[in-house]
C-alpha positions, 0 to 999 in steps of 0.5 A: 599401916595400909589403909583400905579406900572404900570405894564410893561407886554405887550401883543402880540406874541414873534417872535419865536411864529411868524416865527413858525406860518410862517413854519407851513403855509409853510409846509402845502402850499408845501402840498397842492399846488402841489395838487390843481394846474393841476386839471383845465387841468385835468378835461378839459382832462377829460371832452373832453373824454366826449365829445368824448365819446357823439359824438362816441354815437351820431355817432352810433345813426346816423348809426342805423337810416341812416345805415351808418356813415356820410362821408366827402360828408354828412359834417362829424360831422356836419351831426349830426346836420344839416340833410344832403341830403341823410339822410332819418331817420334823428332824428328830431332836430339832434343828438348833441345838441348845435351845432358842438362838441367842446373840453374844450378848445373849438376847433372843434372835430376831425373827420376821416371816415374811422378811421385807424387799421380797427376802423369805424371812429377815433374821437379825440381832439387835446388837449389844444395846439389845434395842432396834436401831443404834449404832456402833456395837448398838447396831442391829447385825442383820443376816444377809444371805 
C-alpha cells in the first residue's frame, strides 16, 4: 500500500517581503504627496490672476468706447456690467460676462480709481482669507499690468 506525502509548502508572501512592499509605499507617498497637496491653492491663486488680468481688459474696453475708466458714482466694476447713466457707447450686453467678477474663492473683486503710485486704477483680490493683508494663500493677489 502506497502512502500519499502531503506536501507542507504553503503559499503566501513572508513578512519580510510585506514590510518591503510597505517601505517602498512609504517612501513613494513621502514623494508624492508633498507635491500633489497645495496645487488646489495654487491654481486658485492663478486663476484669480486671471481674472484680474480679464477685468484689467474689460476695464480698458470700457475706457476706449466711454473715455474714461468707471468711477465710484458709475458703480465702480459694476459699470461693466450693468450700463450706468453716463455711459454713452457702452458695449451692449456689458463687458463681463456672468455678472460682477468674483475671485476663486468667490469674493468680490477689488476695485480702487484713481490706483495708488500713479497706476489709473489698483485691481486686487484679497486672497483665500478674503481680508486685506495676510500671507500665503492669505495674500492679497494684485493686478499688475
Amino acid at each position: 500500500m502506497q502512502r500519499k506525502m502531503k506536501s507542507n509548502k504553503q503559499s503566501g508572501f513572508t513578512l519580510i517581503e510585506v514590510m518591503v512592499v510597505i517601505v517602498i509605499l512609504g517612501v513613494l507617498a513621502a514623494l508624492i504627496v508633498p507635491n500633489v497637496m497645495g496645487r488646489g491653492e495654487k491654481a486658485k491663486v492663478d486663476t484669480t490672476k486671471i481674472t484680474l488680468k480679464g477685468v484689467a481688459g474689460a476695464l480698458d474696453q470700457y475706457k476706449l468706447d466711454n473715455g474714461h475708466f468707471p468711477n465710484t458714482q458709475e458703480g465702480g466694476l459694476d459699470a461693466l456690467v450693468n450700463q450706468p447713466a453716463n455711459a454713452k457707447n457702452w458695449m451692449p450686453g456689458g463687458y463681463l460676462k456672468g455678472g460682477y467678477p468674483k475671485d476663486s474663492w468667490e469674493n468680490d473683486v477689488q476695485y480702487v480709481i484713481p490706483g495708488s503710485e500713479g497706476r489709473p486704477f489698483d485691481l486686487y483680490s484679497f486672497g483665500a482669507d478674503g481680508k486685506q493683508g495676510g500671507e500665503g494663500n492669505d495674500a492679497d493677489i494684485y493686478y499688475t499690468p
